[in-house]
N, C-alpha and C positions, 0 to 999 in steps of 0.2 A: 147754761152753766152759771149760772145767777145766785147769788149767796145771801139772795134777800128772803125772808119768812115767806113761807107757804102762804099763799092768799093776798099778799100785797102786789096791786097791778102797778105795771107801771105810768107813769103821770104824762109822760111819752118820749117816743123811738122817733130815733133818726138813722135814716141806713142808706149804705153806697153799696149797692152792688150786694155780696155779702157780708159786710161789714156793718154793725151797728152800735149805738150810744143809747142805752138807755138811760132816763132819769126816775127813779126812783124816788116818792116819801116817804118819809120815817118818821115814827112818834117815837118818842123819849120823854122822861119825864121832868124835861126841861125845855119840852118842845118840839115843833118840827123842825125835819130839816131832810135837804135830800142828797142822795148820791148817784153817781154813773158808773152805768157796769157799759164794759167794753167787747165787743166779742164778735169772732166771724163764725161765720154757717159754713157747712160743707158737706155734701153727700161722702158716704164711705166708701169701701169698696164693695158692697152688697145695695148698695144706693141708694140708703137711710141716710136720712138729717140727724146732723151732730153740728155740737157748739164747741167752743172753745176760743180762750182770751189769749191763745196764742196767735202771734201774728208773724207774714210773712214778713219779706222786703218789700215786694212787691201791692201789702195791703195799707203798708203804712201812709202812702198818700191820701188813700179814701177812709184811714184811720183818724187821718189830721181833721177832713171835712169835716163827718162825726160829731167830732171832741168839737172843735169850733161851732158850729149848731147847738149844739148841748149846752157850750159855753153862754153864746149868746142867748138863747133862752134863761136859760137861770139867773142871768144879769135883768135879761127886761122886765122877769118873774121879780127879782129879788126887787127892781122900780117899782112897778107895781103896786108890792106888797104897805112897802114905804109912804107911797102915794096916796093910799087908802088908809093911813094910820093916822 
């Protein structure tokens, strides 16, 4: 359930269980810059995989990891990027 254009991969995933944080880049024409889609897996009731950025109670903890992984990535990215400029 990802709202990013067809064909752009992501830069990378981080996932608890089923729970994941993706990072995303993006071109604009003022630049890159990325975002994070958020989202849990779930088989249905026929026992097909589906997504959705809806969360439980109970996924919000392994929601936190996630987001914090994500975070810190894009921070050590965002060093990085600085470091070499």
């Amino acid at each position: 359930m990802t709202q990013e254009k067809p064909g752009n991969l992501p830069e990378k995933k981080f996932r608890a269980g089923g729970i994941s944080a993706t990072v995303w880049l993006n071109q604009s024409t003022n630049g890159e810059f990325r975002t994070i889609s958020l989202e849990r897996s779930y088989t249905d009731k026929s026992g097909k995989w589906q997504s959705t950025s809806n969360m439980r109670v109970g996924d919000l903890p392994k929601a936190n990891v996630v987001i914090q992984k994500a975070y810190e990535y894009l921070v050590f990215k965002e060093q990085e990027l600085f470091a070499s400029a």
